[in-house]
C-alpha positions in Angstrom: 0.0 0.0 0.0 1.3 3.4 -1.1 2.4 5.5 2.3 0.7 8.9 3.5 3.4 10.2 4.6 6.9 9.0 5.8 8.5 9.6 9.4 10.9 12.7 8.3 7.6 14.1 7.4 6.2 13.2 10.5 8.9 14.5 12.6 8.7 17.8 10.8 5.0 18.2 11.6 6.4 17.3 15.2 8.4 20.3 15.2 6.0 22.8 13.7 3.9 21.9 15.7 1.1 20.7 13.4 1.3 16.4 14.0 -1.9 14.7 15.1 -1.0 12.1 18.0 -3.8 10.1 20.0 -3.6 7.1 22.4 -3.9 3.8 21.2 -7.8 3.9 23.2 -8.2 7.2 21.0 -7.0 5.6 17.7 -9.3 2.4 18.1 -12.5 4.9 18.8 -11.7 7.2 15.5 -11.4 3.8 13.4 -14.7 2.9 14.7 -16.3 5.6 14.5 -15.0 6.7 11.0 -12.9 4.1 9.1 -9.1 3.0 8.7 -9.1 5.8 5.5 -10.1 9.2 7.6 -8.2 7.8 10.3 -5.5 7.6 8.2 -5.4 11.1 6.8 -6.0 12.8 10.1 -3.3 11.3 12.3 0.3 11.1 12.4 1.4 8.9 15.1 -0.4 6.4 17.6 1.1 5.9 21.3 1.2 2.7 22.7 2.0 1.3 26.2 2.1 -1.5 28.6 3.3 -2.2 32.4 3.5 -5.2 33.0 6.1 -7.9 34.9 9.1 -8.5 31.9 11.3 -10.9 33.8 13.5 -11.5 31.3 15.4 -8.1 32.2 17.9 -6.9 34.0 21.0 -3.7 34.2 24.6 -3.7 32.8 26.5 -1.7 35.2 30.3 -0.2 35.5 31.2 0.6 39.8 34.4 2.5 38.0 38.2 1.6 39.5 39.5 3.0 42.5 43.6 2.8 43.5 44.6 -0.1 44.1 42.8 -1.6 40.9 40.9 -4.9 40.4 39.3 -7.3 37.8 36.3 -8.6 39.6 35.1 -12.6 39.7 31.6 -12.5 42.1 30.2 -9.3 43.0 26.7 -8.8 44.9 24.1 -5.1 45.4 22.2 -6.0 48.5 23.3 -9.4 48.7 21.7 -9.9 45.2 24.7 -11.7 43.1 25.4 -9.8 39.7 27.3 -11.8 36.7 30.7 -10.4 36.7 32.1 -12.7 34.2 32.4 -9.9 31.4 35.3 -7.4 32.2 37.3 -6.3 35.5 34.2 -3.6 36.7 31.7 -4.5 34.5 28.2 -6.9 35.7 25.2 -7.4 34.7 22.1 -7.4 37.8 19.1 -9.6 36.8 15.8 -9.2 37.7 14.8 -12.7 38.8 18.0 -12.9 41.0 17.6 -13.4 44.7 18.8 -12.5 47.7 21.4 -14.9 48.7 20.4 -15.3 51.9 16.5 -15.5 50.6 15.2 -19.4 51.8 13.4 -19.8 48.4 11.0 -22.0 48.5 12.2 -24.0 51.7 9.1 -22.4 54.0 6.6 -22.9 51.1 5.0 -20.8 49.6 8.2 -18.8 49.5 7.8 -14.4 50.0 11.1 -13.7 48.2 11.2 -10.4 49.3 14.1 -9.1 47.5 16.1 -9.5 44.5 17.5 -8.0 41.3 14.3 -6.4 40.4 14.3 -4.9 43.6 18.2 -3.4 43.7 17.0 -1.9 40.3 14.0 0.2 41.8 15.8 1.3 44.8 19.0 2.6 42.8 16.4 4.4 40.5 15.0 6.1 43.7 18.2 7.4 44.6 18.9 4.8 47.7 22.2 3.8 49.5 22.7 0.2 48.6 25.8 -2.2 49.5 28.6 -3.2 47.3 30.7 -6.1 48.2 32.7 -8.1 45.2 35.7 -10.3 45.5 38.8 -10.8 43.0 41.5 -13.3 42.7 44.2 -10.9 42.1 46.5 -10.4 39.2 49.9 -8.1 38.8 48.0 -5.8 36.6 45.0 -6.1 38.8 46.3 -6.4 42.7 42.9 -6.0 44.7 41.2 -8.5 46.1 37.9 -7.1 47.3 35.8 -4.1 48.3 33.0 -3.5 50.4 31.0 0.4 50.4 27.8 1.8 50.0 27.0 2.9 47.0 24.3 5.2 44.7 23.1 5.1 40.8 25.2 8.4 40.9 28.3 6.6 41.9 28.2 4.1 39.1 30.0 4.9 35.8 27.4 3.4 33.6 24.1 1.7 34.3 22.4 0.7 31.5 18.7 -1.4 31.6 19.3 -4.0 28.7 16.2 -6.6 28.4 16.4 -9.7 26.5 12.9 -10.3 26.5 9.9 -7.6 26.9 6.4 -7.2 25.5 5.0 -10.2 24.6 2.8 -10.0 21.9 0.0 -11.9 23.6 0.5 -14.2 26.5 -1.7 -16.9 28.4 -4.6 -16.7 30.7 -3.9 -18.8 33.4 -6.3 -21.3 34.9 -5.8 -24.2 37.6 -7.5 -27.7 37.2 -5.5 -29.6 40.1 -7.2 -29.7 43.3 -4.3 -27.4 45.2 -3.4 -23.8 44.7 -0.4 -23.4 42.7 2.0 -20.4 43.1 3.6 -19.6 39.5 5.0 -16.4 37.7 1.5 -15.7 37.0 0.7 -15.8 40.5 -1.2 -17.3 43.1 -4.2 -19.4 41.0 -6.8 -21.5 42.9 -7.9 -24.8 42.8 -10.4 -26.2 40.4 -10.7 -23.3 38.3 -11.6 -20.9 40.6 -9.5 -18.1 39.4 -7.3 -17.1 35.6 -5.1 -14.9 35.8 -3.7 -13.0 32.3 -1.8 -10.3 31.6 -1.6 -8.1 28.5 -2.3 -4.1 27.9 -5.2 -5.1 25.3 -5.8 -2.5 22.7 -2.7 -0.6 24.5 0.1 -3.0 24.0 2.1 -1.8 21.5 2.8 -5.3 19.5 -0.9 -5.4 19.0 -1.0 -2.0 17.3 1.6 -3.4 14.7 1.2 -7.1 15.0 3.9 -7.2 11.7 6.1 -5.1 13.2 5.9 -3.3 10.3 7.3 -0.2 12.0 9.1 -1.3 15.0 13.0 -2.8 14.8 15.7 -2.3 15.1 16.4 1.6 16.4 12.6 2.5 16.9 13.1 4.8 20.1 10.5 4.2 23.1 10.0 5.3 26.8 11.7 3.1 28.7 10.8 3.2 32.6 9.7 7.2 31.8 12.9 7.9 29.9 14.2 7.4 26.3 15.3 4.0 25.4 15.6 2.1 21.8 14.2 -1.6 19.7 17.7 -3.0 19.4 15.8 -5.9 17.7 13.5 -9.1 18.6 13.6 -10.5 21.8 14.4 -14.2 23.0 11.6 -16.5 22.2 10.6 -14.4 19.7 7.7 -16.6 17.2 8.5 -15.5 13.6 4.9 -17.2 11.8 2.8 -17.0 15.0 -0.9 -18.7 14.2 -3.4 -15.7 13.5 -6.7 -14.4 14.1 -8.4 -13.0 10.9 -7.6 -9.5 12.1 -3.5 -10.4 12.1 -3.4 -10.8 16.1 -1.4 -13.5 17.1 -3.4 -16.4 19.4 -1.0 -17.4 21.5 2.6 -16.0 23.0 4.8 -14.5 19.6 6.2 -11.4 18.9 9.2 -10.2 21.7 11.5 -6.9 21.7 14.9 -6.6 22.9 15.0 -3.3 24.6 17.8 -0.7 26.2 17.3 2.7 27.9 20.0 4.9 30.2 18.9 3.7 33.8 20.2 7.0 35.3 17.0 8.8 33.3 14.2 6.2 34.4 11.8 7.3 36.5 10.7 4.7 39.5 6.9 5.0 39.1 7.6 2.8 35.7 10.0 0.4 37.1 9.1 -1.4 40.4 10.3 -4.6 42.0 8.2 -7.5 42.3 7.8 -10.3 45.2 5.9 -13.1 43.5 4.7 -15.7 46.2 5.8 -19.0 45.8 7.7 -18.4 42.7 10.1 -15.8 43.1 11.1 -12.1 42.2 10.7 -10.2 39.4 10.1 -6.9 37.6 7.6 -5.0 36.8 8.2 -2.3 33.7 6.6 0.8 31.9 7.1 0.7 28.1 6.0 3.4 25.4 5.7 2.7 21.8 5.1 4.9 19.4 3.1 3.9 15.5 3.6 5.8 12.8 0.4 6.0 10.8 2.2 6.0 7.4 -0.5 4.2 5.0 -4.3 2.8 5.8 -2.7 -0.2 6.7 -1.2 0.7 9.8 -4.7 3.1 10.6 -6.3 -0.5 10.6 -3.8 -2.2 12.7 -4.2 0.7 15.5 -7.3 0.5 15.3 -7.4 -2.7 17.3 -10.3 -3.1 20.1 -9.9 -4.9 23.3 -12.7 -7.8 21.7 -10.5 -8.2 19.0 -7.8 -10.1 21.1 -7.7 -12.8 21.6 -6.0 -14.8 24.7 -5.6 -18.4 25.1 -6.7 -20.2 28.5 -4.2 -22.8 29.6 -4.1 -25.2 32.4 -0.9 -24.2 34.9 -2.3 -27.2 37.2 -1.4 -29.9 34.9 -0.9 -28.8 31.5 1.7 -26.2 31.4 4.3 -27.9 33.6 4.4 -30.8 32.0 4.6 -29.3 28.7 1.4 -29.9 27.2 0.4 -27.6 24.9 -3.5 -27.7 25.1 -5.4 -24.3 24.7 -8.8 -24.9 26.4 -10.5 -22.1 24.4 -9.5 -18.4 24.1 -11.4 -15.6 25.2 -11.2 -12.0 24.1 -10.0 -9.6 26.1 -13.3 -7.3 26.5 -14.1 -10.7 28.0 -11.0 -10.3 30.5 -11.4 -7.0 31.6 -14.9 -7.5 32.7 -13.7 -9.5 35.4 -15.3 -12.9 34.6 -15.3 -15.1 31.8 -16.6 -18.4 31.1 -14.2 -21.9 31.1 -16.6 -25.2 30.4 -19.8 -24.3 31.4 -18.4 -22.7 34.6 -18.4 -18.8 35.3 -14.3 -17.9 36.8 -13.0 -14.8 38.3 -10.7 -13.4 35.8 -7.4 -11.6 37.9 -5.1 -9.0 35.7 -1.2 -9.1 36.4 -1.1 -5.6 34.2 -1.6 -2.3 35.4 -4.3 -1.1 32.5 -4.2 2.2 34.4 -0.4 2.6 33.9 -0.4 1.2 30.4 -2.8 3.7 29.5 -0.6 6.7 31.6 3.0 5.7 29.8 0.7 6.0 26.3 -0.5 9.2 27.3 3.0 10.6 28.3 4.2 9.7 25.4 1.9 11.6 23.1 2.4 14.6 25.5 6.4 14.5 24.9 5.7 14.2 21.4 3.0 17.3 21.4 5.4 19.4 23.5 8.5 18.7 20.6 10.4 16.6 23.1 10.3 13.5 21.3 11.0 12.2 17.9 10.3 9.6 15.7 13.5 6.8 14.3 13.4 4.9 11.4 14.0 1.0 12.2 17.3 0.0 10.6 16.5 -3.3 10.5 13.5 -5.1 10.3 12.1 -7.8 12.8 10.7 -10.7 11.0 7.3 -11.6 11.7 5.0 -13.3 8.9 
């Protein structure tokens, strides 16, 4: 389909001051209301956003030298170990990582009440935390360990670098044993008493362009409130994901691989999470903006929340044993009315995602982009999704 316009175009209606930009709630309503083609026409750029828990996540970070000089082998923040298996101050803090002296899942269900997820939020809100890492010693490297307090501000670099972020559409989780089960999608009752799901519906920015047809490689975002980039797809991304008739995936696909400048993020969008019985985590703000370039992509903002989709699996029996089964799916206007219906039987239906936040990092997006703060990239290399 020939474009509308392109993103230099775009960005220069940006800086005139002249650019139409709605939320992706906004988009959907004008699509509705008046077609992909005057939708098309009349705006410039969509803003999505999701926050969610993206456990596959985590912060490369420098603590700088400091007479005599050392090349670290095992370093902890807070008792939380970082990998420091990449150069002599350099580690990487995941998100999942706990406390050493956590008991897990020894006193079950297990509270894991702090981990990497956790050092991540507090150095963001400008806490003390403690630094102790060890060293072997070499003649070019002479010291052995170190032990201080330190800030964000004392670090050299801290940079957020995710693997694996914004699923493209995840499972609704239901429970068919006869116990309650404690998993990443938390707590989930016996005998289908509960499912709990998570995804930003007609927010999430993977369902606003389900072909990434826009976002790769370079596409700037808002990363935990401050500018981060695509750097391509994530781990387990799904290149030929099976398809609704409206091109959204009906099962887990599409992933990003994301990086943003820790030092800028603002804590309200990146908070540490204590899952019971399963572990720790993270829970993170993510902005995406669509560039409406042709009718096409008018369409795929267009999405509504009963357009999507979401799978109901069995976490009782099914999923950890690998079986694939899907029970049924149910859309996601079905979701977030708080009930839906799983063989014959009426179940409470639980969201892990913050609709209310994914809906706030949308609109601050568009408000950056209104107030000329933000700009639109072109991806520099595509993600593959068929």
């Amino acid at each position: 389909m020939a474009n509308l316009r392109t993103i230099k175009e775009i960005n220069e209606k940006i800086a005139n001051g002249t650019a139409v930009i709605l939320t992706a709630g906004e988009m959907t309503k004008l699509v509705q209301e008046e077609g992909k083609e005057s939708a098309a026409k009349k705006v410039d750029v969509v803003t999505t956003g999701t926050f969610s828990t993206m456990c596959s996540s985590g912060v490369f970070f420098n603590i700088g030298q400091q007479p005599p000089l050392m090349k670290v082998t095992k370093m902890w923040l807070n008792n939380v170990f970082c990998y420091s298996g990449i150069a002599a101050v350099d580690a990487y803090i995941g998100c999942t990582e706990v406390s050493e002296d956590d008991p897990l899942n020894k006193v079950y269900p297990g509270a894991f009440k702090y981990g990497g997820g956790h050092v991540v939020e507090d150095l963001i809100k400008g806490k003390t935390v403690h630094l102790r890492a060890e060293a072997y010693g070499t003649d070019c490297y002479p010291r052995k360990e170190i032990e201080k307090d330190i800030t964000l501000d004392d670090l050299r670099d801290a940079v957020m670098l995710n693997p694996r972020n914004c699923y493209q559409n995840y499972n609704c989780a239901i429970n068919y044993s006869n116990k309650t089960i404690y998993t990443y999608m938390g707590p989930i009752k016996p005998n289908g008493l509960n499912a709990n799901y998570a995804t930003a519906g007609e927010y999430s920015p993977l369902f606003n362009d389900p072909y990434f047809k826009t976002i790769g490689l370079g596409t700037k975002i808002l990363m935990g409130g401050a500018e981060g980039f695509v750097i391509g797809a994530g781990t387990q991304h799904d290149e030929k994901p099976a398809r609704n008739e409206r091109g959204i995936p009906l099962g887990g696909s599409g992933t990003l691989m994301l990086k943003g400048d820790l030092k800028k993020m603002n804590p309200r969008y990146v908070r540490g999470l204590s899952i019971i019985g399963y572990g720790c985590s993270i829970a993170l703000g993510v902005a995406i903006p669509i560039p409406i370039l042709n009718e096409d992509l008018a369409w795929y903002t267009g999405v509504a929340n009963k357009d999507i989709q979401v799978p109901v699996k069995d976490y009782g029996n099914d999923y950890p044993n690998g079986n694939p089964r899907v029970i049924k799916h149910v859309t996601f206007e079905e979701l977030q009315s708080g009930e839906i219906e799983v063989e014959g039987k009426k179940v409470q239906a639980v969201p892990l995602t913050s609709y209310a936040l994914s809906i706030e990092v949308a609109e601050d997006l568009k408000e950056r982009i209104l107030k000329k703060e933000f700009f639109l990239t072109e991806a520099q290399d595509k993600i593959v999704s068929e």
